[in-house]
Structures are given as C-alpha cells and as structure tokens.
DSSP file (Angstrom, degrees, kcal/mol; ACC not computed):
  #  RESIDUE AA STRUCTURE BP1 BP2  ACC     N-H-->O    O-->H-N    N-H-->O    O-->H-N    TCO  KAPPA ALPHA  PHI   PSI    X-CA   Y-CA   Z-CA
    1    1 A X              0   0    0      0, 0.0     2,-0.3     0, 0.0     0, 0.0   0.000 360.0 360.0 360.0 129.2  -18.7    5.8   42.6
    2    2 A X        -     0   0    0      1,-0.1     0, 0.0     0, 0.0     0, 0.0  -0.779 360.0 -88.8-114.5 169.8  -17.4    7.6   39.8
    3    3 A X        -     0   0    0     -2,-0.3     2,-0.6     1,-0.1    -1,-0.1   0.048  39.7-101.5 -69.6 166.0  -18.5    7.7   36.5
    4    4 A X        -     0   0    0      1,-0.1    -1,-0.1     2,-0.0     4,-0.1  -0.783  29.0-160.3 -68.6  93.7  -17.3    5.3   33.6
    5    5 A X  S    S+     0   0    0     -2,-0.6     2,-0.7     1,-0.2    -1,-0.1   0.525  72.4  80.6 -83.4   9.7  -14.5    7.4   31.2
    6    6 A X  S    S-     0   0    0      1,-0.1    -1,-0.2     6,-0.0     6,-0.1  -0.767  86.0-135.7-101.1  97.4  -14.9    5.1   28.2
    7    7 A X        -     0   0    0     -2,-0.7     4,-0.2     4,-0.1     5,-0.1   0.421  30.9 -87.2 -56.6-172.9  -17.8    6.0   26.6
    8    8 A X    >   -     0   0    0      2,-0.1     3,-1.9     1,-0.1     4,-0.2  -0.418  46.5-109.2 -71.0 167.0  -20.3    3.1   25.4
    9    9 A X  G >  S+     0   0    0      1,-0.3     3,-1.4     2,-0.2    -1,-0.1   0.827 114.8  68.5 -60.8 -28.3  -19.2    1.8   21.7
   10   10 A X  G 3  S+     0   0    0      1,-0.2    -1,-0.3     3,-0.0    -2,-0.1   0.268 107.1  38.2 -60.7  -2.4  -22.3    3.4   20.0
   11   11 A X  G <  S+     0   0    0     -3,-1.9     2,-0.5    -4,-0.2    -1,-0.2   0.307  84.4 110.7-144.0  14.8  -20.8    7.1   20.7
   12   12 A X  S <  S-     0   0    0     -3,-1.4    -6,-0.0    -4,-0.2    -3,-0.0  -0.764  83.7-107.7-100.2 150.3  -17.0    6.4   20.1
   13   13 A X        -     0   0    0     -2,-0.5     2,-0.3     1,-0.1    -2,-0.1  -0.335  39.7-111.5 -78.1 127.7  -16.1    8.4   16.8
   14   14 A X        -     0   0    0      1,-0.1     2,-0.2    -3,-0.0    -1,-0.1  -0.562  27.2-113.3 -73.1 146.7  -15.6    5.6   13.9
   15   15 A X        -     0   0    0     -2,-0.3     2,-0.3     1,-0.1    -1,-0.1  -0.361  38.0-125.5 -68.7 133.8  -11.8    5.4   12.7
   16   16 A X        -     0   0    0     -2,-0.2     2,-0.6     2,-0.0    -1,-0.1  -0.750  20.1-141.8 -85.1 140.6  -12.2    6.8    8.5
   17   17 A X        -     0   0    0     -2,-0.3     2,-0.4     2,-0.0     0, 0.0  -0.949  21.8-177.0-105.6 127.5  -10.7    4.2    6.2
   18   18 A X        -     0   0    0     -2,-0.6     2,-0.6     0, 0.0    -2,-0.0  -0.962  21.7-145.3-116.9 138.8   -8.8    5.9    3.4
   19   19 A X        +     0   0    0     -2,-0.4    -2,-0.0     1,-0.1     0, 0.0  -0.759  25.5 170.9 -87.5  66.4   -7.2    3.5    0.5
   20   20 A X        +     0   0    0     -2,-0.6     2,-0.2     2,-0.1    -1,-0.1   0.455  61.3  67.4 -39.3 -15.8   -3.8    5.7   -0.3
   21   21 A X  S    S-     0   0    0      1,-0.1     2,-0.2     4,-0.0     4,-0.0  -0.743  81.6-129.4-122.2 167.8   -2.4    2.7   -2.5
   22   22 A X        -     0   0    0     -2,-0.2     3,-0.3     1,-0.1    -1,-0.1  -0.395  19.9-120.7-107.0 164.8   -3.8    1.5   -5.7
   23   23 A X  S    S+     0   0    0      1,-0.4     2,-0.4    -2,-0.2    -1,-0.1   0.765  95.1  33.8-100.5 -15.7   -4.5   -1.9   -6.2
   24   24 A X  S    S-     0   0    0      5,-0.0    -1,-0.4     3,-0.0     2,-0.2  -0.839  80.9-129.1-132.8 123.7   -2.5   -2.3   -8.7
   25   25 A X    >>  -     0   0    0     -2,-0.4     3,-1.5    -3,-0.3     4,-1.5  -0.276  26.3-119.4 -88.5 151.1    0.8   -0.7   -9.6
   26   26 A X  G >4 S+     0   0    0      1,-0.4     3,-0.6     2,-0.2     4,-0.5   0.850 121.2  41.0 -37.4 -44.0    2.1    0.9  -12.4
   27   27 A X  G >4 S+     0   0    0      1,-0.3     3,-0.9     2,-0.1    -1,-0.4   0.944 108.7  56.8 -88.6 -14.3    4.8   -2.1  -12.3
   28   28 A X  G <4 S+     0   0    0     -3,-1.5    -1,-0.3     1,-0.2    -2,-0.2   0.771  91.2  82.3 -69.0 -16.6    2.5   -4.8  -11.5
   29   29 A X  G << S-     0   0    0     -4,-1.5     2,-0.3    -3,-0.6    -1,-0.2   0.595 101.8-108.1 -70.7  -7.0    0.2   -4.0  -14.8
   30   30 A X  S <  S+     0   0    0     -3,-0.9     2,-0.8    -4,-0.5    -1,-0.2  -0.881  73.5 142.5 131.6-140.4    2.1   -5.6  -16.7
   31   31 A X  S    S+     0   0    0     -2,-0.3     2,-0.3     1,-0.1    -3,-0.1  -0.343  80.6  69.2  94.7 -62.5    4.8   -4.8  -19.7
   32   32 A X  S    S-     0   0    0     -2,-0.8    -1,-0.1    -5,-0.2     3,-0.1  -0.584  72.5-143.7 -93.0 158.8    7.2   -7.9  -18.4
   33   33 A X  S    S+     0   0    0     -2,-0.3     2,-0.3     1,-0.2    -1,-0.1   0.564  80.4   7.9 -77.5 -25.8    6.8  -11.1  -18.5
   34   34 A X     >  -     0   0    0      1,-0.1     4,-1.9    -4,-0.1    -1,-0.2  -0.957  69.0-105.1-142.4 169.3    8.5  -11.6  -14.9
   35   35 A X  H  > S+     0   0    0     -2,-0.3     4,-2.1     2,-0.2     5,-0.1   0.916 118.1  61.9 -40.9 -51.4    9.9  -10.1  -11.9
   36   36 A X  H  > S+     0   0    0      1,-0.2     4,-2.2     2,-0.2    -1,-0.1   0.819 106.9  54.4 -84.1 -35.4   13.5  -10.8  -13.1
   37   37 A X  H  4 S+     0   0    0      2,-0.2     3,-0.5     1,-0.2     4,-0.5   0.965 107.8  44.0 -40.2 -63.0   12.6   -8.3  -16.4
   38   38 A X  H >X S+     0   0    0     -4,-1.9     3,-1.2     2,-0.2     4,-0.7   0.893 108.0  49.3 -39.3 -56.8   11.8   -6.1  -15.0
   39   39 A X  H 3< S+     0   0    0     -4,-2.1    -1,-0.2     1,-0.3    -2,-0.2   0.674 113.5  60.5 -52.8 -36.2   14.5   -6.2  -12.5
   40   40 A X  T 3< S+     0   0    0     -4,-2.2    -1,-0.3    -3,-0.5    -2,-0.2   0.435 108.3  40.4 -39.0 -28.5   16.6   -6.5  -16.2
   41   41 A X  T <4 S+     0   0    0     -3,-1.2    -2,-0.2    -4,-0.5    -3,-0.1   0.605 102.2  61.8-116.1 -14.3   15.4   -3.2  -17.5
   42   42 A X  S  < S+     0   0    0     -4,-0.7     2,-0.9    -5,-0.2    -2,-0.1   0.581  80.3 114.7-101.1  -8.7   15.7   -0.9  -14.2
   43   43 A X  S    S-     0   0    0     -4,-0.1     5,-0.2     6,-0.1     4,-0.1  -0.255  75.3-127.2 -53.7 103.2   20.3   -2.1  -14.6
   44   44 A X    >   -     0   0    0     -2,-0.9     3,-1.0     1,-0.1     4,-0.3  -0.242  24.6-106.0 -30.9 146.0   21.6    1.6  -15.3
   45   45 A X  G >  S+     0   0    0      1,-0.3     3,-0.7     2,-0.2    -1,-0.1   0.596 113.4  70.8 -80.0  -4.4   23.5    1.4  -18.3
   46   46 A X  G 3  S+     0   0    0      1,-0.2    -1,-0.3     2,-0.1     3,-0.1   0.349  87.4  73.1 -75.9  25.8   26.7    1.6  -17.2
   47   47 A X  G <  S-     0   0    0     -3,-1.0     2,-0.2     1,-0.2    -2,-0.2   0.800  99.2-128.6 -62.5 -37.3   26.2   -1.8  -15.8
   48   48 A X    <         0   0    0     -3,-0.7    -1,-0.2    -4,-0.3    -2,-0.1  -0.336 360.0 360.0  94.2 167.5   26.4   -3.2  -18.7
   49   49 A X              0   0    0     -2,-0.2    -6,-0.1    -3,-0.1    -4,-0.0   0.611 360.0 360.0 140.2 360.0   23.7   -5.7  -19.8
C-alpha cells in the first residue's frame, strides 16, 4: 500500500488573495452624468462633436 500524495487539507499551503483592482474606478467616480458622456468626451477632436 503506498502512501496517500495529497496531503490532508489542514497542511496544503492557503492560496494569498490580493485585490489588484480598486473598487471603484477613476471613471466610475463620477464627473458624468452617464455612460454615453463619457463616451462623448473620450471623441478625439478631429471627429468632430
């Protein structure tokens, strides 16, 4: 009988959680009034607009 190679759950190394994103983002904080402003203010100007 050979041994088990998963050790039991109590000795397997916990995963680290790291948060890399904010929870809110610079464009979600606000400045517009909608999505479709925003989406209004990022047209290049030779687009026209």
């Amino acid at each position: 009988m050979s041994p088990d190679p998963t050790p039991p759950a109590s000795e397997k190394p916990k995963k680290l959680v790291v948060d890399l994103l904010p929870d809110v983002t610079r464009d979600e904080e606000g400045g517009f009034e909608s999505r479709d402003d925003f989406l209004r203010g990022e047209v290049p100007p030779h687009h026209g607009g």
